[in-house]
FITORBA-102909 format. One record per residue (C-alpha): residue number from 1; residue in three letters; chain; z, y, x. Coordinates in Angstrom, 3 decimals, always signed. Layout:
! FITORBA-102909
<pos->NUM code->ALA unit->A up->Z north->Y east->X>
...
***
This chain:
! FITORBA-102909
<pos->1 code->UNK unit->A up->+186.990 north->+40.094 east->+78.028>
<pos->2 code->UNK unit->A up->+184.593 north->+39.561 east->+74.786>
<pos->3 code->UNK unit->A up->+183.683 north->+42.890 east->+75.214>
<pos->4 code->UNK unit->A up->+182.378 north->+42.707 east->+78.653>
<pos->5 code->UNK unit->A up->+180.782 north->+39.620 east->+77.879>
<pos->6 code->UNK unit->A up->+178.381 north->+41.373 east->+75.482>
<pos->7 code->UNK unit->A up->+176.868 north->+43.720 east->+77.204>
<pos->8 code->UNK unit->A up->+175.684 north->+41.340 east->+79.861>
<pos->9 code->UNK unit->A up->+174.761 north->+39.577 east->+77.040>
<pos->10 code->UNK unit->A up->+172.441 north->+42.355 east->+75.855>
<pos->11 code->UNK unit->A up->+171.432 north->+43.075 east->+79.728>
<pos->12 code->UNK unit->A up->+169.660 north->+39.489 east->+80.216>
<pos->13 code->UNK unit->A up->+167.639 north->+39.996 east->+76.608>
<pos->14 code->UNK unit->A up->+166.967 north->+43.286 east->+77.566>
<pos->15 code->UNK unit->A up->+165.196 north->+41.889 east->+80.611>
<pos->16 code->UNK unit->A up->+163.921 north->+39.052 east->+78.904>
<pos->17 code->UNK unit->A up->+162.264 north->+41.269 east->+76.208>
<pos->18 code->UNK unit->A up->+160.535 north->+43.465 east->+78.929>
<pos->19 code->UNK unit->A up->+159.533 north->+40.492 east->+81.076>
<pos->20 code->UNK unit->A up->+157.759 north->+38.706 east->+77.686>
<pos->21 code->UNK unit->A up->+156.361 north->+42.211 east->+76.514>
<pos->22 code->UNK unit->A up->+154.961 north->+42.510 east->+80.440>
<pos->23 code->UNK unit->A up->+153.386 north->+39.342 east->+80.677>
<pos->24 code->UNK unit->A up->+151.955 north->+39.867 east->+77.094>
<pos->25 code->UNK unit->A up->+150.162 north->+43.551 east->+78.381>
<pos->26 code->UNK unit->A up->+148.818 north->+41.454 east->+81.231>
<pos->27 code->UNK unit->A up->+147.729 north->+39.024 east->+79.784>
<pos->28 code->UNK unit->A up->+145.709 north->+41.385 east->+77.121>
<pos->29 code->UNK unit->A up->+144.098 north->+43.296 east->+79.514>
<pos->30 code->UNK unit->A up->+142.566 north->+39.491 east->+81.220>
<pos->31 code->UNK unit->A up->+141.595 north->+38.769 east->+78.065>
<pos->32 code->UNK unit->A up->+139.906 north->+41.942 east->+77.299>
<pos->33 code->UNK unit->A up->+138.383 north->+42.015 east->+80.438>
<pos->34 code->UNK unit->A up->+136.779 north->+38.344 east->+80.480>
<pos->35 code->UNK unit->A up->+135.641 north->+39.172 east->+77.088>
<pos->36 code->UNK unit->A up->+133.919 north->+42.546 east->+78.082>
<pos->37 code->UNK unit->A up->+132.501 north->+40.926 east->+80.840>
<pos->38 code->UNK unit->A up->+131.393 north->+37.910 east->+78.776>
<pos->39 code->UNK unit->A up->+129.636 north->+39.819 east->+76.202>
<pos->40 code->UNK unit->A up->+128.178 north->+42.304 east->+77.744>
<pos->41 code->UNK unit->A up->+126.534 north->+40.563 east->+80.702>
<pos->42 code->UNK unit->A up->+123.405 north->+39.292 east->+79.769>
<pos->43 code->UNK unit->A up->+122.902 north->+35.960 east->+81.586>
<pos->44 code->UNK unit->A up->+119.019 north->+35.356 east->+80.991>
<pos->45 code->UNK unit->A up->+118.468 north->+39.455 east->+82.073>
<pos->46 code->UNK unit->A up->+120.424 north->+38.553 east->+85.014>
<pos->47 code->UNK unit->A up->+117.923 north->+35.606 east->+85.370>
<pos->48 code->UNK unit->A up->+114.728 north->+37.534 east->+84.801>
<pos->49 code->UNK unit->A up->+115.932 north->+40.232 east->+87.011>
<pos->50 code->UNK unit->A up->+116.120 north->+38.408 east->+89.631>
<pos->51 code->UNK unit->A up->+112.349 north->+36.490 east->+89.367>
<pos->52 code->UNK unit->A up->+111.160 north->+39.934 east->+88.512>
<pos->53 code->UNK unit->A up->+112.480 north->+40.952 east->+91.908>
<pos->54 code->UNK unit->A up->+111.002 north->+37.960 east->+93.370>
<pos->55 code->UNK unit->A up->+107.260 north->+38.925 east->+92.103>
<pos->56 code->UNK unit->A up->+107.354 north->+42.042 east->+92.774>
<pos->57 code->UNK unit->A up->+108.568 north->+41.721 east->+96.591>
<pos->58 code->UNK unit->A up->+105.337 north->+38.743 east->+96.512>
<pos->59 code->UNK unit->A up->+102.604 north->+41.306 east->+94.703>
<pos->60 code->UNK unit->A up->+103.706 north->+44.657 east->+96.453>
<pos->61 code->UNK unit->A up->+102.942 north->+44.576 east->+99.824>
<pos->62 code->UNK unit->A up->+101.956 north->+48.721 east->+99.317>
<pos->63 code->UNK unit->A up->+103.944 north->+51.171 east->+100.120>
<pos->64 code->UNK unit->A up->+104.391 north->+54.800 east->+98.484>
<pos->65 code->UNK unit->A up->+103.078 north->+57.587 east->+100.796>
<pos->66 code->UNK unit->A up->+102.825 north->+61.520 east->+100.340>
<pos->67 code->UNK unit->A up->+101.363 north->+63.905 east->+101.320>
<pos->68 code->UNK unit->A up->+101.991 north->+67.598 east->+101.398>
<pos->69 code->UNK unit->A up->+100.013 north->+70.538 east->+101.128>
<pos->70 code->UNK unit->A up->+100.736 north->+72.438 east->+103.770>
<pos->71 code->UNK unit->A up->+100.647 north->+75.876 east->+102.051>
<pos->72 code->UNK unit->A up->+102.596 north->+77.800 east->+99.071>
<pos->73 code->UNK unit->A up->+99.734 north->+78.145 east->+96.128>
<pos->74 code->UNK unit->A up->+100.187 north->+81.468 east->+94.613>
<pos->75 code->UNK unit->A up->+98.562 north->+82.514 east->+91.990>
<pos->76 code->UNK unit->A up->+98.404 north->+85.341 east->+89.278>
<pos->77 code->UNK unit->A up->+99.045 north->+83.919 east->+85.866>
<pos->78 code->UNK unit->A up->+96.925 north->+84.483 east->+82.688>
<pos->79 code->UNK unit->A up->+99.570 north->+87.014 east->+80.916>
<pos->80 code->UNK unit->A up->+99.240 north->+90.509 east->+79.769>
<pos->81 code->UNK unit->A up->+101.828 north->+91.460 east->+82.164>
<pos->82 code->UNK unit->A up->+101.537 north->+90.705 east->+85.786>
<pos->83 code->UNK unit->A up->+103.534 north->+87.974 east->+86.322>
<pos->84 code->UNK unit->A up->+102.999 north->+85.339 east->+90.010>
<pos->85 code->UNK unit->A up->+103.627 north->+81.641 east->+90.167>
<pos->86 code->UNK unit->A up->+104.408 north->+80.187 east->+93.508>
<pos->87 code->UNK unit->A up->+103.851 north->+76.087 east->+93.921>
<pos->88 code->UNK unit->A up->+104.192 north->+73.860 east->+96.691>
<pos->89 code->UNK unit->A up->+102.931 north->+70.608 east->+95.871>
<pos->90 code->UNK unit->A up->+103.084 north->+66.554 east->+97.013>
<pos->91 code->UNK unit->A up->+101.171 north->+63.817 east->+96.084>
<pos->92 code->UNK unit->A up->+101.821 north->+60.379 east->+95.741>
<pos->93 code->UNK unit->A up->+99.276 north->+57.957 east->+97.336>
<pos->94 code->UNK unit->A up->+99.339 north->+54.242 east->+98.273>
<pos->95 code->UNK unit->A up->+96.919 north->+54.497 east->+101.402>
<pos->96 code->UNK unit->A up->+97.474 north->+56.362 east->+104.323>
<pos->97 code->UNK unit->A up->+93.220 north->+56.796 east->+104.289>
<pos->98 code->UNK unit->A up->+93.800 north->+58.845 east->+101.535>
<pos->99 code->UNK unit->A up->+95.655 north->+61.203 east->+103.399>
<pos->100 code->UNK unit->A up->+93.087 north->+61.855 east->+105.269>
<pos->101 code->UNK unit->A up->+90.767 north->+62.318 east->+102.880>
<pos->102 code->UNK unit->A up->+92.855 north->+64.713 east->+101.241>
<pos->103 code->UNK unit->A up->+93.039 north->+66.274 east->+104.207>
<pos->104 code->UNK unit->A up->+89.303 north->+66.261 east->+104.780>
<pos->105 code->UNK unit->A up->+88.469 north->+67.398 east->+101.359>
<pos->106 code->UNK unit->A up->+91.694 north->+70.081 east->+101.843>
<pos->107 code->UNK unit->A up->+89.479 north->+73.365 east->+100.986>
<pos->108 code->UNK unit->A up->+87.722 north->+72.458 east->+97.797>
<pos->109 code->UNK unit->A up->+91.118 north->+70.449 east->+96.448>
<pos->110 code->UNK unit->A up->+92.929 north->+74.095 east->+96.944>
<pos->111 code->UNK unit->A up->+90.430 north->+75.736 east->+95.294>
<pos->112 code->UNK unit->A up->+90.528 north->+73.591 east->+92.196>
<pos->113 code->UNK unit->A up->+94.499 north->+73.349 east->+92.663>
<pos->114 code->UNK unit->A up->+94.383 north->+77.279 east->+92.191>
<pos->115 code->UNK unit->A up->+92.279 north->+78.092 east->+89.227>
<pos->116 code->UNK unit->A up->+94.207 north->+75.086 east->+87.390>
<pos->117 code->UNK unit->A up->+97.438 north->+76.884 east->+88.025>
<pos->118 code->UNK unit->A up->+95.969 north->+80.682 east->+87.688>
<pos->119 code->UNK unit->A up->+94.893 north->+79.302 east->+83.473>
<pos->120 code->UNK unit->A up->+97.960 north->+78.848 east->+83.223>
<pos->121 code->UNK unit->A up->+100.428 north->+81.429 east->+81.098>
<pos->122 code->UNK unit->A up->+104.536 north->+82.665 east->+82.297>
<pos->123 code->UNK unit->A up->+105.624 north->+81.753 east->+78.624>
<pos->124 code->UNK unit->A up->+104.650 north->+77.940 east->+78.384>
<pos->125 code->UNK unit->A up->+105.256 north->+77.283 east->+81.829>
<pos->126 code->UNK unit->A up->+109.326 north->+78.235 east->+80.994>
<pos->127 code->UNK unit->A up->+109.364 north->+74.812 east->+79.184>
<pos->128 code->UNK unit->A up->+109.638 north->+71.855 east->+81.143>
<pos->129 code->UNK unit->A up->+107.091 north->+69.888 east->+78.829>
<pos->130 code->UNK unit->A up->+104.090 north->+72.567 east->+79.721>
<pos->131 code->UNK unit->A up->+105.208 north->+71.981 east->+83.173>
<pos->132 code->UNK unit->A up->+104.597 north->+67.995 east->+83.022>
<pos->133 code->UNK unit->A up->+101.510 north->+68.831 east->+81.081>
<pos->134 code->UNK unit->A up->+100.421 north->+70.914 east->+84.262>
<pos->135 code->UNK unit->A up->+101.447 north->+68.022 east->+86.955>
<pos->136 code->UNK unit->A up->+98.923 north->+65.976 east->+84.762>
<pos->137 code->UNK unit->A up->+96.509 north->+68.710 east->+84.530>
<pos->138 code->UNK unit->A up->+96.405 north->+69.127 east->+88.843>
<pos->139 code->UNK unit->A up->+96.250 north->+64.928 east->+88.792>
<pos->140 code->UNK unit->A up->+93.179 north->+64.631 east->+86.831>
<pos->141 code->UNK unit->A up->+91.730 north->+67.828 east->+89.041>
<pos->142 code->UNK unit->A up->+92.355 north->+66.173 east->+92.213>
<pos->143 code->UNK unit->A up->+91.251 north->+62.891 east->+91.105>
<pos->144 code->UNK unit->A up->+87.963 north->+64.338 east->+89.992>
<pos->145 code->UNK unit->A up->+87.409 north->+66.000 east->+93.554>
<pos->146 code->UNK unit->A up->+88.291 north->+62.515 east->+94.928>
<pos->147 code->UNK unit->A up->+86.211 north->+60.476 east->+92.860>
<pos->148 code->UNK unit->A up->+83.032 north->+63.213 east->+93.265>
<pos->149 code->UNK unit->A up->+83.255 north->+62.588 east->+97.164>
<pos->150 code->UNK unit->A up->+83.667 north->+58.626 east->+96.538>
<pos->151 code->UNK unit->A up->+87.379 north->+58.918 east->+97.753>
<pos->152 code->UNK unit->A up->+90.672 north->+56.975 east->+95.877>
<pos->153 code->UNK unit->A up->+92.811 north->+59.149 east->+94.034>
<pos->154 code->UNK unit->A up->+96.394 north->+60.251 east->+93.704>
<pos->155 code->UNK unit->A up->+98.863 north->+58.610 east->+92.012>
<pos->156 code->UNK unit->A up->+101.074 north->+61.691 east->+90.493>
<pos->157 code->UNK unit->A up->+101.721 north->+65.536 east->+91.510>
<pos->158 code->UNK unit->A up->+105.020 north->+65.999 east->+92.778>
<pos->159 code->UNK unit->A up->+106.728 north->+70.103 east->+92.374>
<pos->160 code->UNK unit->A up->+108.263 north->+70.353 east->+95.560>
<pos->161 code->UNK unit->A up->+108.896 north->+73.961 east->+94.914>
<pos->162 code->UNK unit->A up->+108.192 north->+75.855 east->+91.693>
<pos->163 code->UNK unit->A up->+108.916 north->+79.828 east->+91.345>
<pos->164 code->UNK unit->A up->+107.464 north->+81.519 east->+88.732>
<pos->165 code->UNK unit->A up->+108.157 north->+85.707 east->+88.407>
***
């Protein structure tokens, strides 16, 4: 009899043990939890967030626009070797009259669009700083033609295609 008293003995702390080590992992993993959640939420950017949100919705009653030139620029490219770059390009405007303006001042903007791109060499085009540089470059270029017919200007040059061989 004593010894099958023992090993039901040893059954119910067996179960004890793995109920107390269970509630133990649960309870670390709340604890870690609350405490990752505590520390790294950041209650005043929460706060500022949300009154940023709330000026910004009050002071931005614009809305982004593009426009898209209708045709592939393709151009030779200043390199010993005869090498082609293909571009089709977006802007980013805040006023649909400056769509049409673009639109209107279409033929001159292309020609300055092309002999930006056509200065423009195969090697430092393969790194993607050169190719900012050159968004920057056609910005300023179409901003110019803007300003000289007393037009707004663009915003930023978007690549909505970009092939260079």
């Amino acid at each position: 009899m004593a010894e099958n008293a023992a090993p039901e003995g040893k059954k119910k702390s067996n179960i004890k043990t793995l109920l107390i080590l269970g509630l133990v992992l649960v309870l670390a993993v709340g604890l870690s939890v609350a405490a990752t959640l505590f520390f790294l939420v950041d209650r005043e950017g929460v706060e500022s967030s949300q009154s940023d949100d709330i000026a910004v919705t009050e002071s931005a009653p614009e809305t982004i626009s593009y426009y898209r030139f209708n045709d592939a620029f393709v151009v030779t490219l200043a390199d010993e070797r005869q090498r082609y770059l293909q571009v089709h390009l977006a802007v980013v405007i805040r006023d649909q009259d400056i769509s049409d303006q673009l639109e209107r001042h279409s033929p001159t903007l292309r020609s300055r669009i092309q002999s930006v791109l056509a200065r423009q060499r195969f090697s430092e085009l393969r790194d993607e700083a050169a190719r900012e540089t050159l968004r920057g470059a056609l910005r300023d270029s179409i901003n110019q033609v803007m300003e000289e017919e007393g037009s707004e200007g663009i915003e930023q040059v978007l690549y909505t295609n970009f092939v260079m061989q």
